[in-house]
Z-matrix of the N, CA and C atoms (Angstrom, degrees):
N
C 1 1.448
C 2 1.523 1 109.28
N 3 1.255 2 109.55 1 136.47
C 4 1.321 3 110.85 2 173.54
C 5 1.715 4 138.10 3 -131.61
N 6 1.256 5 132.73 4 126.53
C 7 1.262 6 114.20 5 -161.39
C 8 1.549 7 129.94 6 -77.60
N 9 1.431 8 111.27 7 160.04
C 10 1.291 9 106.85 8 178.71
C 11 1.651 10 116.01 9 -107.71
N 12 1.138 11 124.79 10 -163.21
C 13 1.750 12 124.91 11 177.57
C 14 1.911 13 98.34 12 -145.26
N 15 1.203 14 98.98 13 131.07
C 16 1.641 15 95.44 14 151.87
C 17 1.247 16 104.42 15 -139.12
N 18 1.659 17 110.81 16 114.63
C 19 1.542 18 136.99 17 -177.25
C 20 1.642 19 102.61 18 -126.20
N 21 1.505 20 81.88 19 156.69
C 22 1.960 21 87.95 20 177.30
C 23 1.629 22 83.76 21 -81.07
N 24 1.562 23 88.66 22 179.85
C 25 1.739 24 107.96 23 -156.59
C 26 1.621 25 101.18 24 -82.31
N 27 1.588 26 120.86 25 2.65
C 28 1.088 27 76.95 26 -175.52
C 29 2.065 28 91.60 27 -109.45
N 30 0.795 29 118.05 28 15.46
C 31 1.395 30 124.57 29 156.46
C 32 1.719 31 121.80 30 -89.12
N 33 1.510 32 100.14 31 -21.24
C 34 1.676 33 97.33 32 178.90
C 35 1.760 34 129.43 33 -90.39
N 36 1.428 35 101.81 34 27.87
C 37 1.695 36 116.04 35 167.26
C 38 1.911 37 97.97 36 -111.07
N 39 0.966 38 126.71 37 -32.27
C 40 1.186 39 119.75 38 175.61
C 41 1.513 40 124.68 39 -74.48
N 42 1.313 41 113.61 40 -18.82
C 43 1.530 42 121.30 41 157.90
C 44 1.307 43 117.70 42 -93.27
N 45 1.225 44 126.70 43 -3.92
C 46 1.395 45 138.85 44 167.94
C 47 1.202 46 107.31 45 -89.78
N 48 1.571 47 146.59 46 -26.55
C 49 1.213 48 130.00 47 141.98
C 50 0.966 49 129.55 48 -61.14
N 51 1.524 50 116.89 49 -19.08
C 52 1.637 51 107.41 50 -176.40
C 53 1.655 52 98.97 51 -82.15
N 54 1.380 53 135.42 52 -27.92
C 55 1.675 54 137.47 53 -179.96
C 56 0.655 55 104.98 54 136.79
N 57 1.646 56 140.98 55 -15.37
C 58 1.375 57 148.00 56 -168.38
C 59 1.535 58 111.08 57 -53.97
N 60 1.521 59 125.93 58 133.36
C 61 1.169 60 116.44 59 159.01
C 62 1.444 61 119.22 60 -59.96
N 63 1.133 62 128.29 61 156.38
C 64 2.131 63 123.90 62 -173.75
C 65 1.407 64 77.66 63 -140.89
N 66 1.853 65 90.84 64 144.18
C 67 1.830 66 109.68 65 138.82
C 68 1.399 67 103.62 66 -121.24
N 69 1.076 68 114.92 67 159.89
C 70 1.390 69 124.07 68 -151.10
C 71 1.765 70 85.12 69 -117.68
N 72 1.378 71 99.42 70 125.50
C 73 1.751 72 101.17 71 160.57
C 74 1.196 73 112.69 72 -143.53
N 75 1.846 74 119.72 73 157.50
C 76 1.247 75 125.12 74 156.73
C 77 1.791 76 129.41 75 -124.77
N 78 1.429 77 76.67 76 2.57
C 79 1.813 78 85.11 77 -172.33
C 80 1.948 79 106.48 78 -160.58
N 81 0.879 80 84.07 79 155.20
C 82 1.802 81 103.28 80 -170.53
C 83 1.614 82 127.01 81 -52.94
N 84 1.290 83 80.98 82 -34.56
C 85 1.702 84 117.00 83 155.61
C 86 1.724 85 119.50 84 -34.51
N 87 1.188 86 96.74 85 -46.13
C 88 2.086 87 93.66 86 -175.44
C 89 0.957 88 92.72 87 -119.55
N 90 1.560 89 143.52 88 41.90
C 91 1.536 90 128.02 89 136.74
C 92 1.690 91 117.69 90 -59.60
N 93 1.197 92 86.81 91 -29.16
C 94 1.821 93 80.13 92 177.44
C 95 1.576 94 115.03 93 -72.20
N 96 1.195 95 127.93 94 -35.71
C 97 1.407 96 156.32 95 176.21
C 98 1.269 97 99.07 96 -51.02
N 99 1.322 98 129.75 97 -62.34
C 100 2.076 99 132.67 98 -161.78
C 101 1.397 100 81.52 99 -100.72
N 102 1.215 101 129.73 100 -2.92
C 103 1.645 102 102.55 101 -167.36
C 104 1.796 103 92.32 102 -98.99
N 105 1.406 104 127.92 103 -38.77
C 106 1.634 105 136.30 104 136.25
C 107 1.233 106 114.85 105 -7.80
N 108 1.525 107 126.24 106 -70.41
C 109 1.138 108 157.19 107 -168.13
C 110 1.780 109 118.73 108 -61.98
N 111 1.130 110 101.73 109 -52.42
C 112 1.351 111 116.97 110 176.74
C 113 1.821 112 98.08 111 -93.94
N 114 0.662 113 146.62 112 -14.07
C 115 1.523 114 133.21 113 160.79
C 116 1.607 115 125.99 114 -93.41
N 117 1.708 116 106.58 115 8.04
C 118 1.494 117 135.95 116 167.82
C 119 1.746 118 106.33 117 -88.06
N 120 1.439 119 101.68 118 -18.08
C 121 1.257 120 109.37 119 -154.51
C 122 2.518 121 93.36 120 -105.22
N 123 0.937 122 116.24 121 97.36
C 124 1.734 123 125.83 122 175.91
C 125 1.309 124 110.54 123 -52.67
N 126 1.039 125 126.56 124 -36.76
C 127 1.484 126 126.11 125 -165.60
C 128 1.620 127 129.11 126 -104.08
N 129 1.471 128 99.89 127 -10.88
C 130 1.738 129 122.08 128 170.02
C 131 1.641 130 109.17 129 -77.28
N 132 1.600 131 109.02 130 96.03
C 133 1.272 132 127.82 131 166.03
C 134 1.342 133 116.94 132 -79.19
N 135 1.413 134 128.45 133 -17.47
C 136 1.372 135 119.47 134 -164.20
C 137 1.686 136 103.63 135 -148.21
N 138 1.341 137 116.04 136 126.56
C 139 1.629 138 103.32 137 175.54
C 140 1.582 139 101.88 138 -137.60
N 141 1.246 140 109.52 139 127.47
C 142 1.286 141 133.62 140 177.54
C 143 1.677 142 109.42 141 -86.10
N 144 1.341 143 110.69 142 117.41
C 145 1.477 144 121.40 143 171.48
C 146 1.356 145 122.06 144 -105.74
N 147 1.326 146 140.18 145 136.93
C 148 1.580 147 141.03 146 140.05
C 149 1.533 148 109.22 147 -36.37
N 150 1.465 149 101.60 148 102.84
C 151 1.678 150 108.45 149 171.35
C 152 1.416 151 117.70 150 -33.25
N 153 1.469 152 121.46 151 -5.34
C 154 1.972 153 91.28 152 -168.96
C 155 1.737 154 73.74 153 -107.50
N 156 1.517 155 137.97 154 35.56
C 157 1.200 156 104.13 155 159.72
C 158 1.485 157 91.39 156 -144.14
N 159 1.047 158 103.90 157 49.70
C 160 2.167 159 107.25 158 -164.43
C 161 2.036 160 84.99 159 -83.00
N 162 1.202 161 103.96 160 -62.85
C 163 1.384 162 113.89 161 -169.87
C 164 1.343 163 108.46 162 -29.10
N 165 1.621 164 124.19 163 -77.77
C 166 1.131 165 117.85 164 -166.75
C 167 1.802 166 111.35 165 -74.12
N 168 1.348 167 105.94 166 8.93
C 169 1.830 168 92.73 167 161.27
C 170 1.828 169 110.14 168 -106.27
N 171 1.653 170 100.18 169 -2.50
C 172 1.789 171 76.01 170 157.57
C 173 1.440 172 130.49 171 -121.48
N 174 1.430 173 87.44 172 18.91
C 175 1.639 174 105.95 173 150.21
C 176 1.362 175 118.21 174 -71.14
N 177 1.390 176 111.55 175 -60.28
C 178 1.525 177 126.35 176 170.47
C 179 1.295 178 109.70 177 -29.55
N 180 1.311 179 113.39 178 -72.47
C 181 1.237 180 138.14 179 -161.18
C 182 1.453 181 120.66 180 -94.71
N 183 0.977 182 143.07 181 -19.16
C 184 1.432 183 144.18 182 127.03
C 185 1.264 184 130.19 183 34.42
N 186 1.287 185 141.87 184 110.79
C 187 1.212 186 113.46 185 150.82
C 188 1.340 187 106.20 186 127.25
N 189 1.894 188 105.39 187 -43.03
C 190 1.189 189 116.68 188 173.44
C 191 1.326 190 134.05 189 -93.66
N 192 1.411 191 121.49 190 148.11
C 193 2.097 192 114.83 191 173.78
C 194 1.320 193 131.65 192 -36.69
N 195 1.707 194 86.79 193 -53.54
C 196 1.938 195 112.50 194 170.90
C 197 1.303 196 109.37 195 -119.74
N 198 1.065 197 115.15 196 159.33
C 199 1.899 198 134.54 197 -27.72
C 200 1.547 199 94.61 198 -50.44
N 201 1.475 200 122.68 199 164.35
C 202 1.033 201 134.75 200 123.27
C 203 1.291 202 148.35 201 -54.64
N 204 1.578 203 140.60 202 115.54
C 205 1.443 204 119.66 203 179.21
C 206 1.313 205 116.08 204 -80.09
N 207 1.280 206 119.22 205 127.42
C 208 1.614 207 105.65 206 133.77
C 209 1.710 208 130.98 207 -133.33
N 210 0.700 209 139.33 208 -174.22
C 211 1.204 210 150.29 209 -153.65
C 212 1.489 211 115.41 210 -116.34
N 213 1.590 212 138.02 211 157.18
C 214 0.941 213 108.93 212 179.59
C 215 2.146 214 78.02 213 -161.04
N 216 1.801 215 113.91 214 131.73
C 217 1.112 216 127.54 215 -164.89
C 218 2.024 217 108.18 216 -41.01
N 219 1.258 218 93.61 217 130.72
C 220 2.044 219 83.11 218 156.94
C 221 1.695 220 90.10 219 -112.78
N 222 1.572 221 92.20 220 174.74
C 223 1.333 222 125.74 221 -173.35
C 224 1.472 223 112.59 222 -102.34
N 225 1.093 224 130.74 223 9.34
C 226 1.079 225 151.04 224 169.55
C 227 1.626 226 112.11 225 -104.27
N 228 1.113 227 118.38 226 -6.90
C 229 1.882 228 113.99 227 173.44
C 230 1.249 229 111.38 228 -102.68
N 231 1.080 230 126.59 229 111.49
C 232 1.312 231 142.95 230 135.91
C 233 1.241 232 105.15 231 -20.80
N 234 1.747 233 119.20 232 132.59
C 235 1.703 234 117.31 233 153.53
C 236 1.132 235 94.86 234 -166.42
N 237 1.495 236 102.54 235 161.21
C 238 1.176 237 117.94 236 173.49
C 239 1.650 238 128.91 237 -76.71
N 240 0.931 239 109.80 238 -27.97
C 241 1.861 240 125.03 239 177.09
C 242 1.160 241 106.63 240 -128.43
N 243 1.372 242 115.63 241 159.90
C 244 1.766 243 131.05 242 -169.45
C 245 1.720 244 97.27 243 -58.56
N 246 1.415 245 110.77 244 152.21
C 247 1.562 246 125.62 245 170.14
C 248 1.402 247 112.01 246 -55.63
N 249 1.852 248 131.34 247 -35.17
C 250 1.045 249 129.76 248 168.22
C 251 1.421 250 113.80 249 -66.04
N 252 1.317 251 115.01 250 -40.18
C 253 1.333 252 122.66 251 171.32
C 254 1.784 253 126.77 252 -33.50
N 255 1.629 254 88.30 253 -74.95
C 256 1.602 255 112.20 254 162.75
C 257 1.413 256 129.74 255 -50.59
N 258 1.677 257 117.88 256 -32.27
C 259 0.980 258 124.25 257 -178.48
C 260 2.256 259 118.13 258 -78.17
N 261 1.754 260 95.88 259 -35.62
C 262 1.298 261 115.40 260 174.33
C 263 1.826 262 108.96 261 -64.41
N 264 1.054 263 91.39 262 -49.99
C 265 2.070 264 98.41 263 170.40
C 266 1.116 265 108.18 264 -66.46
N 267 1.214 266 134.28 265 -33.48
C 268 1.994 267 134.44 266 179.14
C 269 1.103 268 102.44 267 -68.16
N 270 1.447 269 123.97 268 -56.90
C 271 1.402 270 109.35 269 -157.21
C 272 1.924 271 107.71 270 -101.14
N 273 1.381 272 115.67 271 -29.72
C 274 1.041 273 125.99 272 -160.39
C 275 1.921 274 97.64 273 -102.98
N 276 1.245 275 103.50 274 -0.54
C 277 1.934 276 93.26 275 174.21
C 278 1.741 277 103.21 276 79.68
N 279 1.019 278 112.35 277 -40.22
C 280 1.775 279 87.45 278 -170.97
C 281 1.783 280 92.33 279 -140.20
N 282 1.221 281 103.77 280 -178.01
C 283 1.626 282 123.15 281 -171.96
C 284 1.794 283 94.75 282 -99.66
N 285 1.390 284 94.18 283 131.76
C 286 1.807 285 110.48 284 167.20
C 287 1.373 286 121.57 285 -107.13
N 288 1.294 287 96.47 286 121.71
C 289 1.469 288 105.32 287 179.22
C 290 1.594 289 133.55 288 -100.21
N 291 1.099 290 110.57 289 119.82
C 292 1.714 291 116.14 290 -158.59
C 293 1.740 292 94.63 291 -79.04
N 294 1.435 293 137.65 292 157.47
C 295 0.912 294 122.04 293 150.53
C 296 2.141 295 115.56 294 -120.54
């Protein structure tokens, strides 16, 4: 299994050097389009999204084993607590505290 990336373009040459497959996005609009695209695709176990478009790929994508979503921080979101922070309360219900 292998993973994919969907980053806006100006993050999707830097995962293209590393080997990574990229879909290139800028708007909310062609989630349906790569989300088509990547489920044409048998062997993509894992797809990494830019958080301001995480939502509408686990709507998209939902429901199913494979691919997996996850998410990966932009620099453009505002928040109030760290991304590990936010992410441990999203999925896990409450905030963990290391001491």
């Amino acid at each position: 299994m292998r993973p994919v990336i969907v980053a806006p373009p100006d993050l999707a040459d830097g995962f293209r050097l590393a080997g990574i497959a990229v879909f290139e996005i800028e708007s909310h609009e062609k989630i349906g389009e790569i989300v088509e695209q990547i489920r044409a695709m048998p062997d993509v176990g894992l797809v990494l999204v830019d958080e301001r478009f995480m939502e509408g790929f686990e709507r998209a994508l939902g429901g199913s084993d494979l691919p997996m979503i996850a998410s990966f921080p932009a620099e453009e979101v505002a928040r109030e607590e760290t991304y590990i922070d936010e992410l441990t309360r999203r999925f896990l219900g409450q905030k963990i505290y290391v001491e």
